[in-house]
MDAnalysis code that builds the backbone (N, CA, C; Angstrom):
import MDAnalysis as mda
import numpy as np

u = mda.Universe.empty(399, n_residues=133, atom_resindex=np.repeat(np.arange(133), 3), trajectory=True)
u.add_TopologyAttr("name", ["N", "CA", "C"] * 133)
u.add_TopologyAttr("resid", np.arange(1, 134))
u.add_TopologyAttr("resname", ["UNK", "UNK", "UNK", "UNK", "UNK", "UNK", "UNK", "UNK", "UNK", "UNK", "UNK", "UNK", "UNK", "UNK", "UNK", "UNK", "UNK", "UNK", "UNK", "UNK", "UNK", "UNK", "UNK", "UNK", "UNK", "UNK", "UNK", "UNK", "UNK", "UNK", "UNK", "UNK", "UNK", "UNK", "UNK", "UNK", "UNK", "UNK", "UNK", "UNK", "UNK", "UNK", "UNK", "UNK", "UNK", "UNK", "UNK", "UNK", "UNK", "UNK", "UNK", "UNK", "UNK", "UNK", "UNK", "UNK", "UNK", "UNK", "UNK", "UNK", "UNK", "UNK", "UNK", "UNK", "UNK", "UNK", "UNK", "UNK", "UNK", "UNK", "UNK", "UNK", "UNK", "UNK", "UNK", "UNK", "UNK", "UNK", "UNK", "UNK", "UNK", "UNK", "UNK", "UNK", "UNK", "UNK", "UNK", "UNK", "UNK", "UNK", "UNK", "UNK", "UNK", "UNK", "UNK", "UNK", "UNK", "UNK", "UNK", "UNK", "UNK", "UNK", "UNK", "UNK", "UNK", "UNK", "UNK", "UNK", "UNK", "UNK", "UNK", "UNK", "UNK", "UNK", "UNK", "UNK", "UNK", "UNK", "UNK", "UNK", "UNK", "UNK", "UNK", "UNK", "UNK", "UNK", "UNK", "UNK", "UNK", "UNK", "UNK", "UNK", "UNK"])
u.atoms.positions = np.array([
    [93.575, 54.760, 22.477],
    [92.296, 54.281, 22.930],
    [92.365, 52.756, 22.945],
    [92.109, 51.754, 23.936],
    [92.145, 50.682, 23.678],
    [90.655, 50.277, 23.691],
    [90.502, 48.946, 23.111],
    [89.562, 48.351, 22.693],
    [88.754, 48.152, 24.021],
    [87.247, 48.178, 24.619],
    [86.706, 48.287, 25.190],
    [85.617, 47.194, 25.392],
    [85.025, 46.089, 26.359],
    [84.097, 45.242, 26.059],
    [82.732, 46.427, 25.311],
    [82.399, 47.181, 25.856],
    [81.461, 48.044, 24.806],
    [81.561, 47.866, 23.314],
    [82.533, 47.746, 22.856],
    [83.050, 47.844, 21.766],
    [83.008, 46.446, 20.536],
    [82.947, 45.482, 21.285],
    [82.660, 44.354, 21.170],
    [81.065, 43.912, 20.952],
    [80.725, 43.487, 19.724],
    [79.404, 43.472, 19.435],
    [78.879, 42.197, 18.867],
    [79.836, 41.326, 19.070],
    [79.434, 40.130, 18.686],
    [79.214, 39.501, 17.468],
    [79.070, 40.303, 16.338],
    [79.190, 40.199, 15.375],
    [81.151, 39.975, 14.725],
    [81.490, 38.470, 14.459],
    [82.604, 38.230, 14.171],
    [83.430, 39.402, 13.437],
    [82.935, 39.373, 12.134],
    [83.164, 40.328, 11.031],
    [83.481, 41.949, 11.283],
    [82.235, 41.921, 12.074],
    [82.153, 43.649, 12.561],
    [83.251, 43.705, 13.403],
    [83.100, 42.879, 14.635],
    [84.124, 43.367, 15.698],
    [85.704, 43.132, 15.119],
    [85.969, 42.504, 14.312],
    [87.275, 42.292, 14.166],
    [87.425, 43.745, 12.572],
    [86.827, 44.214, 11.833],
    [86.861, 45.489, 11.014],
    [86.770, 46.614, 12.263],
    [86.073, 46.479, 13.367],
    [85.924, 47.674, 14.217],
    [87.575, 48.024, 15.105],
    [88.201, 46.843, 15.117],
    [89.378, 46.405, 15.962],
    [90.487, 47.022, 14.935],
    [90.061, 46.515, 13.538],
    [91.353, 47.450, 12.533],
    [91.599, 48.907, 12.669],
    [89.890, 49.460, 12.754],
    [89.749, 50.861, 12.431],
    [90.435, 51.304, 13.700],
    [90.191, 50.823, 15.381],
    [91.024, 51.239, 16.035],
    [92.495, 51.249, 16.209],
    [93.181, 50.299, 15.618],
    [94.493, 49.988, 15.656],
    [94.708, 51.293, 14.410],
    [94.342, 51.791, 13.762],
    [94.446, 52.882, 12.896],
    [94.351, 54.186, 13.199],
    [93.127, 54.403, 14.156],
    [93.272, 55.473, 15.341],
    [93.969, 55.657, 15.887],
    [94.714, 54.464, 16.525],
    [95.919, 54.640, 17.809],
    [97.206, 55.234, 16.650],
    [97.289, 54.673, 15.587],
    [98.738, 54.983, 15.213],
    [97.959, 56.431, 14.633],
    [97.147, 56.847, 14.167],
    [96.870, 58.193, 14.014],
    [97.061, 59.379, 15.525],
    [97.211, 58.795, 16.599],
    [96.888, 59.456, 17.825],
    [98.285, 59.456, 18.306],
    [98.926, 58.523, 17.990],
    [100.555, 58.310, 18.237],
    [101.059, 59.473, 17.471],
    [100.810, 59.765, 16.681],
    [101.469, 60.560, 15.414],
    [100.919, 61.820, 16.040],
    [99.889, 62.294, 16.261],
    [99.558, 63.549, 16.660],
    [99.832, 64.187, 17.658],
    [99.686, 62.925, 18.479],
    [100.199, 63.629, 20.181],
    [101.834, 64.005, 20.550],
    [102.614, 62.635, 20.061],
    [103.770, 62.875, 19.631],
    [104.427, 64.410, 19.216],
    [104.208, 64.949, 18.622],
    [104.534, 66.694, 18.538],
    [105.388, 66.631, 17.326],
    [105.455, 65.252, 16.318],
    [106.178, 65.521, 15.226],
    [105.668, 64.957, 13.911],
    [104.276, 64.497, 14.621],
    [103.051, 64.655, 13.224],
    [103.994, 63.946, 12.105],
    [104.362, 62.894, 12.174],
    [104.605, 62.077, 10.749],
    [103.719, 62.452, 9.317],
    [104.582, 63.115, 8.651],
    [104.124, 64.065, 7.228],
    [103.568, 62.198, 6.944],
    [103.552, 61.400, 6.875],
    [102.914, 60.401, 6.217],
    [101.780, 59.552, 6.987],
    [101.522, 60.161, 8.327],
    [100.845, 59.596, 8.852],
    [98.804, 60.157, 8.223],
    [98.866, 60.712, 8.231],
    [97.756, 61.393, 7.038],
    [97.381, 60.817, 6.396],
    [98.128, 60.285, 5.208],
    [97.891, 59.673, 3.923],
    [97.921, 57.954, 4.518],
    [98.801, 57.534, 4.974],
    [98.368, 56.582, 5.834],
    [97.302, 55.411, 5.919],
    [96.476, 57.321, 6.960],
    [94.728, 56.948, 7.897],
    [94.057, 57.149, 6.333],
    [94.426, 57.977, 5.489],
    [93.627, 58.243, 4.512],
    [93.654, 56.877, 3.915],
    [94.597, 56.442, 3.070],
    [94.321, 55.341, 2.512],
    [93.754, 54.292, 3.108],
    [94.243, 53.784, 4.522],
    [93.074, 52.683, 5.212],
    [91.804, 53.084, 5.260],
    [91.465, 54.115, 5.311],
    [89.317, 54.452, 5.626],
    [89.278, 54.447, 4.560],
    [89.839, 55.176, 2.952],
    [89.483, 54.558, 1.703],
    [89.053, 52.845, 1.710],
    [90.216, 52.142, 2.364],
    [89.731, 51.230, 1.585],
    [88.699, 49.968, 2.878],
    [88.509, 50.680, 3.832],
    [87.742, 50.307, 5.171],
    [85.987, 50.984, 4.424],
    [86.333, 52.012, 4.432],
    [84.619, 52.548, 3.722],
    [84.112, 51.584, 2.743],
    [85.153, 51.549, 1.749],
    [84.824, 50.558, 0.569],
    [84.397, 49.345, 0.980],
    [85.160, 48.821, 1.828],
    [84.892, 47.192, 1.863],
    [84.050, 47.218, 3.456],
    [84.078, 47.819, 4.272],
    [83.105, 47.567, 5.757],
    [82.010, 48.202, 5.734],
    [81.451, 49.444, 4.997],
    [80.417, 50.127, 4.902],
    [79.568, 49.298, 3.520],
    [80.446, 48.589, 2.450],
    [79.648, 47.696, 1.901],
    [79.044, 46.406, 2.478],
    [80.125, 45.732, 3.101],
    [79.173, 44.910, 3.957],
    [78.097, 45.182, 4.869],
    [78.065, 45.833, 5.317],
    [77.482, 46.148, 6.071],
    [76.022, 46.270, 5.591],
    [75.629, 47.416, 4.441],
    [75.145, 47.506, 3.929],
    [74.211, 46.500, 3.473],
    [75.025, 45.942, 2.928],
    [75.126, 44.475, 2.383],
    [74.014, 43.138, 3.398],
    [74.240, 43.680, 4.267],
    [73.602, 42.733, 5.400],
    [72.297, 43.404, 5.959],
    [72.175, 44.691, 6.153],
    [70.847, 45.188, 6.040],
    [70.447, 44.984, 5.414],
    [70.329, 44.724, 4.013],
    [69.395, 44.918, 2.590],
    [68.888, 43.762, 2.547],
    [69.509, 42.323, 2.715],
    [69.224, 41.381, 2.665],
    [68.335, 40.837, 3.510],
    [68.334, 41.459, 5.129],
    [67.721, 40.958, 5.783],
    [66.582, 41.883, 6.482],
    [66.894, 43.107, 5.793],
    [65.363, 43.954, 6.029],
    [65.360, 44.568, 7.421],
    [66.897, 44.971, 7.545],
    [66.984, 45.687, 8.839],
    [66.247, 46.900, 8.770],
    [65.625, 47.129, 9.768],
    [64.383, 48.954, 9.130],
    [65.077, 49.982, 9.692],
    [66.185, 50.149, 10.379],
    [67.149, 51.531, 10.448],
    [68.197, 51.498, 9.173],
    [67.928, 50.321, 8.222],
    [69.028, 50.701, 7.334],
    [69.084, 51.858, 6.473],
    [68.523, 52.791, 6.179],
    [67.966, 54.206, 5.424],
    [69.044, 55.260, 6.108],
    [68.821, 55.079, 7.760],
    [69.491, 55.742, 8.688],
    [71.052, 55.756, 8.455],
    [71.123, 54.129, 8.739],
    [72.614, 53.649, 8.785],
    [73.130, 54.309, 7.667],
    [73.076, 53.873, 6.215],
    [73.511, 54.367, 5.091],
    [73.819, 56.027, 4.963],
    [72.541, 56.614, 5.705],
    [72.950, 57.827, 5.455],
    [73.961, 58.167, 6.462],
    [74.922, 57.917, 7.661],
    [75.559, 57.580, 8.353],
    [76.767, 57.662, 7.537],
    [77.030, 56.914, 7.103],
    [77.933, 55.905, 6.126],
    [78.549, 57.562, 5.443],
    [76.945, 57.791, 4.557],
    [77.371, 58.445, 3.437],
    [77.785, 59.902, 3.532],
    [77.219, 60.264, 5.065],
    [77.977, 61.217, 5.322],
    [79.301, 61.568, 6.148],
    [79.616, 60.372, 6.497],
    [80.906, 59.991, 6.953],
    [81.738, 60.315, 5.520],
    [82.164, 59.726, 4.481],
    [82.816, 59.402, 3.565],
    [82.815, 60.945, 2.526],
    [81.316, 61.560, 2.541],
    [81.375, 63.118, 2.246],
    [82.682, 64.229, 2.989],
    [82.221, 63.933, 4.528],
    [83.186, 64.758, 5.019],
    [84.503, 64.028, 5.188],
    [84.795, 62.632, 5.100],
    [86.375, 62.463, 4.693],
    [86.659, 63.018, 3.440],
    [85.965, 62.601, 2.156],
    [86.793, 63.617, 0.986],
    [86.532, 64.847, 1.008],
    [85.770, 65.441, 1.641],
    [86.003, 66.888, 1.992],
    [87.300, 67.431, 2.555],
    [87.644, 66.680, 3.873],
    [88.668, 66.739, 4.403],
    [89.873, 66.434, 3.598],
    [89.856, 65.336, 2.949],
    [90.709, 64.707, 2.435],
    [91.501, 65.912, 0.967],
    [90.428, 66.522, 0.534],
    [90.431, 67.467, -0.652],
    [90.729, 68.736, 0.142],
    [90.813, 69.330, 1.081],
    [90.323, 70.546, 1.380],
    [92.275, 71.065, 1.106],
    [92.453, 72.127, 0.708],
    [93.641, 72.566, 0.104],
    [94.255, 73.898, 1.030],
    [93.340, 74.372, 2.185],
    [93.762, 75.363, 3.124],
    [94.900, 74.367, 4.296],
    [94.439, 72.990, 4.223],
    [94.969, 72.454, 5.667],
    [96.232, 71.826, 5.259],
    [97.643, 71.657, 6.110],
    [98.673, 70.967, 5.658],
    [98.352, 69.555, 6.226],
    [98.834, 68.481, 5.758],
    [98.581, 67.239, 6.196],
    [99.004, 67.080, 7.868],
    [99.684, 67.556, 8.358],
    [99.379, 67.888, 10.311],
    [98.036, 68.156, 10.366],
    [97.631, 69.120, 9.909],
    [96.312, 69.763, 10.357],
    [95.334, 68.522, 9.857],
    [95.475, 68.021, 8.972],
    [94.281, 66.993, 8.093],
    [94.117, 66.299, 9.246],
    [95.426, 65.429, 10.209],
    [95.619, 64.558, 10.400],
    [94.955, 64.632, 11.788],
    [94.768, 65.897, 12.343],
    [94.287, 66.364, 13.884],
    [92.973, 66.503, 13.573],
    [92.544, 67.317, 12.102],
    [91.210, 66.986, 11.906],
    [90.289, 65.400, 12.004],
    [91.464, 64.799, 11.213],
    [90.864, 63.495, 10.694],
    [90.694, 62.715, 12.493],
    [91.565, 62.633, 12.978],
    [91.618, 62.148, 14.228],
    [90.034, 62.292, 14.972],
    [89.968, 63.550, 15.603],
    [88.601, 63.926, 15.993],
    [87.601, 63.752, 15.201],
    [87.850, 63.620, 13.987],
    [86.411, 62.945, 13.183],
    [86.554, 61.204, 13.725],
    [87.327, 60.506, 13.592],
    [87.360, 59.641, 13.810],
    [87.025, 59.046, 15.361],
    [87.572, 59.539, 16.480],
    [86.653, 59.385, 17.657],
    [85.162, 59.829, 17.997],
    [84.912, 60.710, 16.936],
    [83.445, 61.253, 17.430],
    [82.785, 59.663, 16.904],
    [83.431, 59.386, 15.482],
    [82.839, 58.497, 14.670],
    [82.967, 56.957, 15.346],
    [83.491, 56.663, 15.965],
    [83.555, 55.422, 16.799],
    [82.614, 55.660, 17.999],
    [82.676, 56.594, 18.667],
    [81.827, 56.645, 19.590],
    [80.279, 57.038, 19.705],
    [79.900, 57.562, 18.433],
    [78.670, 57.902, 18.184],
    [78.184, 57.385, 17.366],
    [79.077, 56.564, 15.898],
    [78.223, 55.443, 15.171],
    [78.638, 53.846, 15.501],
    [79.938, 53.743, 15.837],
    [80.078, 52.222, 16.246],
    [79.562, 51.560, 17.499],
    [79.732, 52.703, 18.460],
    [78.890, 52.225, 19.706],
    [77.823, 52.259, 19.924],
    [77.111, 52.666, 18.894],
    [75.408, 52.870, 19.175],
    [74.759, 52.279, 17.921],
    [74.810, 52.998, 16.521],
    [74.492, 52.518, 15.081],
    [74.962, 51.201, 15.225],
    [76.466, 50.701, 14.621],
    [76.970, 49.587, 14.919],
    [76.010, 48.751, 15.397],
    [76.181, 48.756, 16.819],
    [75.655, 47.996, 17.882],
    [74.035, 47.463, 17.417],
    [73.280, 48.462, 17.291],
    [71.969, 48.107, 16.618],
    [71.605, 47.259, 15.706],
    [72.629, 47.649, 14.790],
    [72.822, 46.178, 13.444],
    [72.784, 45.332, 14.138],
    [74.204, 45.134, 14.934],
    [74.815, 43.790, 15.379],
    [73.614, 42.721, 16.407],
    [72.854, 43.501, 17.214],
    [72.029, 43.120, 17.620],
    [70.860, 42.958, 17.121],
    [70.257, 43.498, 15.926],
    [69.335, 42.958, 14.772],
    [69.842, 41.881, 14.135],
    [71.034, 41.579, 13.941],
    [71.952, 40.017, 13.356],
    [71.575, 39.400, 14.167],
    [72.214, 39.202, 15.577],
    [72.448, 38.044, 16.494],
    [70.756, 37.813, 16.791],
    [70.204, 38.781, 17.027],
    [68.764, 38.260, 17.495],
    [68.065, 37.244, 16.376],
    [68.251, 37.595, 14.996],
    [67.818, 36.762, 13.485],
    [68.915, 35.758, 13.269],
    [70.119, 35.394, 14.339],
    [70.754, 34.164, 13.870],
    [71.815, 34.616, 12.779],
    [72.038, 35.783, 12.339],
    [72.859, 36.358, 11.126],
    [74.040, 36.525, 11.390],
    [74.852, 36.059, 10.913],
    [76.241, 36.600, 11.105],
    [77.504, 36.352, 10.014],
])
């Protein structure tokens, strides 16, 4: 998937964390489509959204609260059910790490395209309109 002006939200911070998470997709999508599923490509994507949730879903956060964004209730719950169904996924003991990794994938495009391009975007444009960034 390459990076898209859509995708681009003006927000410094955001767009360049949104640009990691894709460069993380692609090598997750490389690995899957490929037909030989890198046994380490899994753990990988897993460990970057560990530590992408931790540190981009706190900022984020972080920047609603302060400035009294009024979808932040929404956003968060967003967030928090994103990170539910990664350690769900992440824990689930029926799937071999191929399978995690085809799961994790399609979670991950639904999740760019239905919270970064729209949720995302909403923040980013509640920032830039208040001067925030």
């Amino acid at each position: 998937m390459e990076w898209k002006d859509e995708f681009q939200h003006g927000v410094l911070w955001q767009d360049f964390q949104h640009r990691q998470l894709l460069d993380n997709i692609n090598m997750l999508v490389a690995s899957v489509t490929s037909g030989n599923n890198d046994v380490n490509a899994f753990k990988k994507a897993a460990y970057f959204l560990a530590q992408y949730c931790t540190g981009h879903f706190k900022l984020e956060e972080e920047y609603m609260k302060k400035h009294g964004y009024s979808l932040a209730a929404a956003h968060i719950e967003q967030h928090n059910d994103f990170i539910r169904d990664f350690n769900k996924l992440f824990n689930e003991k029926n799937l071999n790490d191929a399978e995690k990794s085809t799961a994790l994938l399609h979670k991950l495009l639904d999740w760019y395209a239905e919270h970064i391009v729209t949720s995302d975007k909403l923040l980013a444009n509640f920032l830039l309109r208040h001067d925030i960034e």
